[in-house]
N, C-alpha and C positions, 0 to 999 in steps of 0.2 A: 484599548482594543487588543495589544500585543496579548495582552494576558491569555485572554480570552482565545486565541485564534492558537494557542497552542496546547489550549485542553482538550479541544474535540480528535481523537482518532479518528472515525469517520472521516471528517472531513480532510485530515491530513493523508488520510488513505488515496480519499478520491484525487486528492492532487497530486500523489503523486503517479496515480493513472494518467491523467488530464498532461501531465508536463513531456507524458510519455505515449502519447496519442497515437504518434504516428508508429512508432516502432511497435508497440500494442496491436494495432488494427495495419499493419500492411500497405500503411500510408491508403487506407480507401474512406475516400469522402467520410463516409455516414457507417453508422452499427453504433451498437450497445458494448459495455463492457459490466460486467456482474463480477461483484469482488465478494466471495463467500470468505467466512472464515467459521472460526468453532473455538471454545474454548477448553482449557485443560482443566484437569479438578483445579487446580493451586486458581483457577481465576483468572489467571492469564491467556493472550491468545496460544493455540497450541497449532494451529495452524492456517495459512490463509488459500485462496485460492483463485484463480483471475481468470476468467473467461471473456471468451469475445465472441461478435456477431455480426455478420451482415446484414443477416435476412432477420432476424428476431425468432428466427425455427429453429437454425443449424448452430451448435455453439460450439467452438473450440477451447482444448483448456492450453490458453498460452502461457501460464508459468503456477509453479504452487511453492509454498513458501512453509517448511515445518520446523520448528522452534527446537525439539530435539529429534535425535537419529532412533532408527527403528531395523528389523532386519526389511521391512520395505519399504524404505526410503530413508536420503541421508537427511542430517539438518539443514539449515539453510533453503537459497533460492533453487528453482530447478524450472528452466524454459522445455516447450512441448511446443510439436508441431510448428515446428521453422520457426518462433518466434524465437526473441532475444536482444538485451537493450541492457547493455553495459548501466548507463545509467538510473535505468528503473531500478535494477538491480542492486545498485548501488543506494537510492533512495530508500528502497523498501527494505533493506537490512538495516537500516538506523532504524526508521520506523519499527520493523518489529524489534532489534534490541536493545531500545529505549521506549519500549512501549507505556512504562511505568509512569515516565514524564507527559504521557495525556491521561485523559479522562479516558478509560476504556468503556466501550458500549457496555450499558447495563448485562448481567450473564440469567437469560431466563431460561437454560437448560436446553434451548436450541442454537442452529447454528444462525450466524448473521448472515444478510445480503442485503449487499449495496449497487445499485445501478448508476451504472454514468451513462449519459448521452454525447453524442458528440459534441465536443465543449466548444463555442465561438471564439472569437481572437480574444475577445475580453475576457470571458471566464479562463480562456489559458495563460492568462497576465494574473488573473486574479490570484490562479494556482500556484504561479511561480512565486507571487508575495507570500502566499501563506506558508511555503513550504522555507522558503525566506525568514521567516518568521517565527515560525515551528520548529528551524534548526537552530534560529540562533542562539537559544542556550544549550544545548546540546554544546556547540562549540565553545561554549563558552568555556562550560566543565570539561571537556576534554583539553583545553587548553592550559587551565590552570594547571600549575609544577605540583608536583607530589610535594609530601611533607617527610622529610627522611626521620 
């Protein structure tokens, strides 16, 4: 199963929303969270983008994530509208710069969107295994010694 839970991007996406739920959403019960992204020519993600919601009408953009710099905007993470979470931040910059090590969403020349709901106690265990899972070779190779 390890195999397997560290090919899907989406779903390594959604956890690490889900693990970050509450810094995401303002600590409030209930809302949506929509994870847009897009791709570049080369195939890869070129950018992502995290919205949330109370109501399902009103959406705010809590953080956008762009793979390279531009005169409008830099690389990396960038929090909006009082959000901000050391740790999402932290999660989603492996994810996107090791994006290579999952299976990226098929690229059919639009952009993606993925919905999260409020995730229960169990689904937010679920997500901290996956991402559990999903990093441990990451660490792994970053641990290994260089070859001089």
């Amino acid at each position: 199963m390890k195999s397997e839970v560290n090919r899907s991007l989406d779903r390594t996406l959604e956890s690490v929303v889900i693990v970050s739920w509450d810094d995401l959403m303002h600590d409030a019960q209930t809302g949506l969270i929509h994870i847009e992204y897009s791709f570049a020519p080369t195939g890869k993600l070129n950018y992502l983008k995290i919205w949330s919601s109370l109501t399902r009408v009103h959406w705010l953009l809590a953080c956008e994530y762009w793979m390279s710099e531009s005169t409008s905007h830099g690389a990396g993470v960038r929090f909006d509208n009082g959000y901000e979470s050391e740790s999402f931040s932290d999660n989603l910059d492996r994810v996107m710069q090791h994006q290579t090590s999952f299976i990226l969403p098929e690229n059919l020349g639009r952009p993606g969107l993925l919905q999260v709901s409020t995730p229960t106690l169990e689904e937010a265990a679920a997500a901290g295994e996956w991402l559990r899972d999903a990093f441990d070779p990451l660490d792994a190779t970053l641990a290994e010694p260089a070859l001089a």
